[in-house]
N, C-alpha and C positions, 0 to 999 in steps of 0.2 A: 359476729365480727364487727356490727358498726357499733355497738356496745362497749367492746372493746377499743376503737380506737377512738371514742370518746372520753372514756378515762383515763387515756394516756394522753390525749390534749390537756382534761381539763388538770391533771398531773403536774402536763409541760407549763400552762398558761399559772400555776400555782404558783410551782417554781420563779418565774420569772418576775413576778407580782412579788414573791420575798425578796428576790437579788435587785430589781427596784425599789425597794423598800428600803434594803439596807444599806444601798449604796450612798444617801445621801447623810444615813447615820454616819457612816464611817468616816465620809469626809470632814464634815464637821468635828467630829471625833478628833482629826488629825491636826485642823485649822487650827481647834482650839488649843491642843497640844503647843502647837507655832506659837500661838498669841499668847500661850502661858509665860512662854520660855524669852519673846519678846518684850511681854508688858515687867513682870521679875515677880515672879510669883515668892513669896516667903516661906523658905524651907528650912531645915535643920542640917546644918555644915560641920563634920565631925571629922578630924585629921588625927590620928595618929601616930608620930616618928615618922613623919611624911617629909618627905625632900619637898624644901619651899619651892623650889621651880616645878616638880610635878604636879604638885596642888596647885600651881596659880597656874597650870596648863589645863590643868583638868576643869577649871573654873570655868576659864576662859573660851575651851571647847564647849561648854556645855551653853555660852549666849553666843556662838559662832563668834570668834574669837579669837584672831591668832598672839600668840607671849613671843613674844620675846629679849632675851632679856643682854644687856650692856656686858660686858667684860668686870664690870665692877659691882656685880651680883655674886657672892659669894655663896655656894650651896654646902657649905661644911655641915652646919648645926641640923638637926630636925623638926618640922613645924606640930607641934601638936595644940591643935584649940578645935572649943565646941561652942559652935554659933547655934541660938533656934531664932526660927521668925524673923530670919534674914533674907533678902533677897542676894542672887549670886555676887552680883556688880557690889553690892554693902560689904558681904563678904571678903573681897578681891580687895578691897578700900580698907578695910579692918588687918586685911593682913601685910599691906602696904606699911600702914602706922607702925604694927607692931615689930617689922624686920624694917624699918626704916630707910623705905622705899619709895619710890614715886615712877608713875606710867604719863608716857606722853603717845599718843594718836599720832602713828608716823604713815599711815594708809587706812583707807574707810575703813578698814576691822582687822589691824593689827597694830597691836602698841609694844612701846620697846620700855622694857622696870631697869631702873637703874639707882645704885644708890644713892639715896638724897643728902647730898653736901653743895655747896654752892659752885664747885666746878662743875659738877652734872648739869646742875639746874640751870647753868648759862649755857653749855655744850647742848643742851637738847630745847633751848629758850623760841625755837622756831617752829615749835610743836604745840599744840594744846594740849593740855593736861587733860587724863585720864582717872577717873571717870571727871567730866567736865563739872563744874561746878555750880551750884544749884543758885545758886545770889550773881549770875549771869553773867561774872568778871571771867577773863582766863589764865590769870593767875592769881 
């Protein structure tokens, strides 16, 4: 009997030795997952006859990210393009240009796309432009 409940100690104390073990893999595991999604890791961005405002939702959810978008975003046409070795934020910016678009930071992490003609661009001129701009100016 004391045999027996020696090997179920040392069983239990096994156990517990793994789930401490793995516990601190996992977190890390999950951190870095954060700090992937944070720092903009470079991925392959593939759209198909995709409604522009659901792709630049989907973008935008995937860096915590709220779209939304002006009255004078039109979602008639559908977006198809194939980005690799883009980060998400490059991506969002690349498909700005091409529907002829511009985002301004109207709350710490939600920005409003509107079409870029110069009544927009003075109507939303109390916003800083999204993504901000790398040569330090904010317009």
């Amino acid at each position: 009997m004391i045999s027996r409940q020696f090997v179920f100690s040392r069983k239990a104390a096994l156990s517990l030795l793994f789930v401490l073990f793995c516990l601190p893999i996992a977190a890390f595991a999950q951190s870095s997952d954060q700090d992937e999604k944070k720092v903009g890791v470079a991925k392959d961005i593939v759209f198909r006859d995709t409604s522009l405002k659901v792709a630049l939702q989907a973008l935008g959810k995937q860096i915590d990210l709220n779209v939304v978008f002006d009255d004078t975003v039109k979602d008639s046409s559908k977006l198809t393009i194939e980005l690799h070795e883009v980060t998400l934020e490059a991506a969002m910016k690349i498909i700005f240009i091409q529907a002829r678009l511009q985002a301004r930071l109207i709350e710490e992490k939600t920005i409003i796309v509107f079409a870029d003609n110069p009544i927009n661009r003075h109507r939303f001129s109390e916003h800083k432009p999204w993504p901000a701009k790398s040569d330090g100016t904010n317009d």
